[in-house]
N, C-alpha and C positions, 0 to 999 in steps of 0.2 A: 847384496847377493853376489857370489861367485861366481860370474860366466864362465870359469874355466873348467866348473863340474860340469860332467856330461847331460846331468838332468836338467843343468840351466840353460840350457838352451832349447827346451820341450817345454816348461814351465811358467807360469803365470800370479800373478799375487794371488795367494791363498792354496798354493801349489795344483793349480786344476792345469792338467793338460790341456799345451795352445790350442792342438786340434780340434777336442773336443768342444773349448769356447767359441772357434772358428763355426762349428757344426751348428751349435746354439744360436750365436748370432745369425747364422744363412737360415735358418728355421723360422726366428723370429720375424726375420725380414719379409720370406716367402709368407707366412701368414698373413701378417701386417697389407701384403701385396694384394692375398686371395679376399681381407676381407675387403677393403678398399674399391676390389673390381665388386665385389658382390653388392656394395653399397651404392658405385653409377650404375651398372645395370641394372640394378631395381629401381633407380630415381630416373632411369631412360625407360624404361617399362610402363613404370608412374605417369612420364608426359606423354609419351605418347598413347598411352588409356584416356589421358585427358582429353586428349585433342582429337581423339577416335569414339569416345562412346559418349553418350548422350544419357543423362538422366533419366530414368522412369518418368516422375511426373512433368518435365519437361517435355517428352515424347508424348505421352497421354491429353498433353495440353493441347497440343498442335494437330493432333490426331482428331480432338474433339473439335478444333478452330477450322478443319478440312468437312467435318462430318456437317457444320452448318451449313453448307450449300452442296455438299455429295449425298448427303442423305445420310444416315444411321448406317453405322458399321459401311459407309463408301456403296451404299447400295444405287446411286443416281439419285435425280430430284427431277419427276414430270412438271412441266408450267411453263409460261409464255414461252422461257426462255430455257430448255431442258437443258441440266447438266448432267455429265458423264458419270457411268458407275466408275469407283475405280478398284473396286474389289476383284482380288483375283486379278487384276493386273501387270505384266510383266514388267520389273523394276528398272531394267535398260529402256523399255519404252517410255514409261513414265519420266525416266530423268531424261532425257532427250527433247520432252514436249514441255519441260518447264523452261530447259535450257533453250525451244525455240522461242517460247514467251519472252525470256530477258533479253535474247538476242533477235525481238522481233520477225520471226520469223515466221512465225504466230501474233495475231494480232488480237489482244486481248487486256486491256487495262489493267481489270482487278487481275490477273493471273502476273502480270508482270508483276506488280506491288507486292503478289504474294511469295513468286518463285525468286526474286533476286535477293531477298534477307535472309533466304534459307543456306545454314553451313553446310558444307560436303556429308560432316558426318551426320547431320538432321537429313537430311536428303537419302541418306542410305538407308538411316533409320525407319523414315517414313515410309519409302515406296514397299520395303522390306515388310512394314508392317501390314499396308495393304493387300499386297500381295496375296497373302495368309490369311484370310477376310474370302468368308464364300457365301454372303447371304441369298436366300432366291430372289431371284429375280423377280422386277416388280411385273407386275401385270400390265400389259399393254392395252391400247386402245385399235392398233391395226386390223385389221380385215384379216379374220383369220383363216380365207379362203387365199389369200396370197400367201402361206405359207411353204406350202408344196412348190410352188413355182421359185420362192428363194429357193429353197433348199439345193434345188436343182442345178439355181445358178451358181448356189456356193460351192458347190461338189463338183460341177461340170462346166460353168464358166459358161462363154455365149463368142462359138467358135466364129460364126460368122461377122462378130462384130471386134473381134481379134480380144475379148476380153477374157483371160485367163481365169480358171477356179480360186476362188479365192481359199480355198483349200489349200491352195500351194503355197500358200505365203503362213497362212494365217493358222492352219493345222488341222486335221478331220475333225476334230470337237472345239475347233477356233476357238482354243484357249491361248494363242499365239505361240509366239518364241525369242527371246531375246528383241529386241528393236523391233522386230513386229505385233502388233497387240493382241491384249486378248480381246473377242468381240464377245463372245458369249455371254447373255446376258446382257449385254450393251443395251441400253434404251432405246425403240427401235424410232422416237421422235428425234431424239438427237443423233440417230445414225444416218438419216434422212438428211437430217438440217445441214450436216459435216458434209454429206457427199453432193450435198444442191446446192452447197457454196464455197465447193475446195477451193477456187483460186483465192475467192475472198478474203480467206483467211489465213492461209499457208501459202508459204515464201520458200524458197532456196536461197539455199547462201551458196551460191555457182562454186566457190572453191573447195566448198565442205557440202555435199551435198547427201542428206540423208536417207532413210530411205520409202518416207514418205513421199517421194520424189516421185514413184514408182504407181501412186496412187492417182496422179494427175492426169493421164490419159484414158484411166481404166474410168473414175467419176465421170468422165465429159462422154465417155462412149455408152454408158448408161442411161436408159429414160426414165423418166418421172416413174413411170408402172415399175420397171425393176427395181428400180432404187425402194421403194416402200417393199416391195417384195421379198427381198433378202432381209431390210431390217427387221420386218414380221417376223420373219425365220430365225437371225439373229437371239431377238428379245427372248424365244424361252427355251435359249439352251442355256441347260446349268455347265 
């Protein structure tokens, strides 16, 4: 080839303009580039879906594995030893009282066994799925002439003995709020037992302290008659 014709120095084997192989090549590359990103962010998409969602029937399992001692659809379980509804449950309260079971702060064997093999995203899964769960409530055995008398407490609290409405924490149809629960429907045997034996059971951890914290003076300022009173009241709200 002649470089000293003016075309050879523009030109390329097979006479294509350098520029335009120049153009081709930067095209190729910039694709090459776009599919490359398209192919990790879909494979970082991928892990972390893996690492965030949970299986259908692996949730359904564990959902049914909760239901043998919550009752059907998380409705409670009345007997010796009553367990909690946890349908309709606030999902920050719920991961909070498993999280005091592992960290003892709660004191509760089977619940520790259960809460500490549970992943983050089973955990989110789960209470999520409770949550959204609104069976009626089961039927009580309380006195249903103490029910007016909760109600009163739960609306207007008991000023003289400095215990606040529990309205105020807990919501006018104490369906809670974030870290505070829902009571409604609550079993009003196991709302009794929880408040006749809060030190019992429930611990602070003094550096983290939550906000079940809050419940320790208001339980001890309570008597035997109030405390069944509100629960009666409690158990049949939907």
């Amino acid at each position: 080839m002649d470089f000293s014709h003016p075309r050879s120095r523009h030109t390329t084997l097979g006479g294509r303009p350098r520029r335009c192989l120049v153009k081709v090549v930067s095209a190729r590359a910039v694709l090459r580039s776009a599919v490359l990103a398209f192919v990790v962010t879909g494979a970082a998409h991928a892990e972390h879906a893996d690492k965030t969602d949970v299986p259908a029937r692996e949730l359904q399992g564990k959902i049914a594995y909760c239901e043998n001692c919550h009752g059907v659809s998380g409705q409670g379980y009345h007997g010796y030893y009553p367990i909690p509804r946890l349908a309709g449950q606030q999902p920050e309260y719920t991961k909070n009282q498993l999280q005091a079971f592992i960290e003892h702060r709660r004191t509760n064997n089977i619940m520790f066994n259960v809460a500490h093999v549970l992943s983050p995203a089973m955990l989110d899964a789960l209470t999520a799925s409770f949550q959204k769960l609104n069976p009626k409530p089961l039927a009580s055995a309380a006195p249903k002439e103490l029910v007016a008398a909760g109600k009163k407490i739960y609306e207007e609290g008991l000023p003289a003995s400095d215990v606040p409405p529990c309205a105020s924490c807990h919501g006018p149809e104490a369906k809670g709020d974030g870290q505070f629960p829902r009571l409604a429907g609550q079993l009003s045997d196991y709302v009794v037992n929880k408040l006749t034996n809060w030190t019992k059971e429930r611990g602070q951890n003094p550096a983290k302290p939550d906000a079940s914290a809050i419940m320790q003076p208001i339980a001890h300022s309570l008597t035997e008659q109030q405390i069944k009173a509100v629960a009666a009241y409690l158990n049949d709200q939907e």
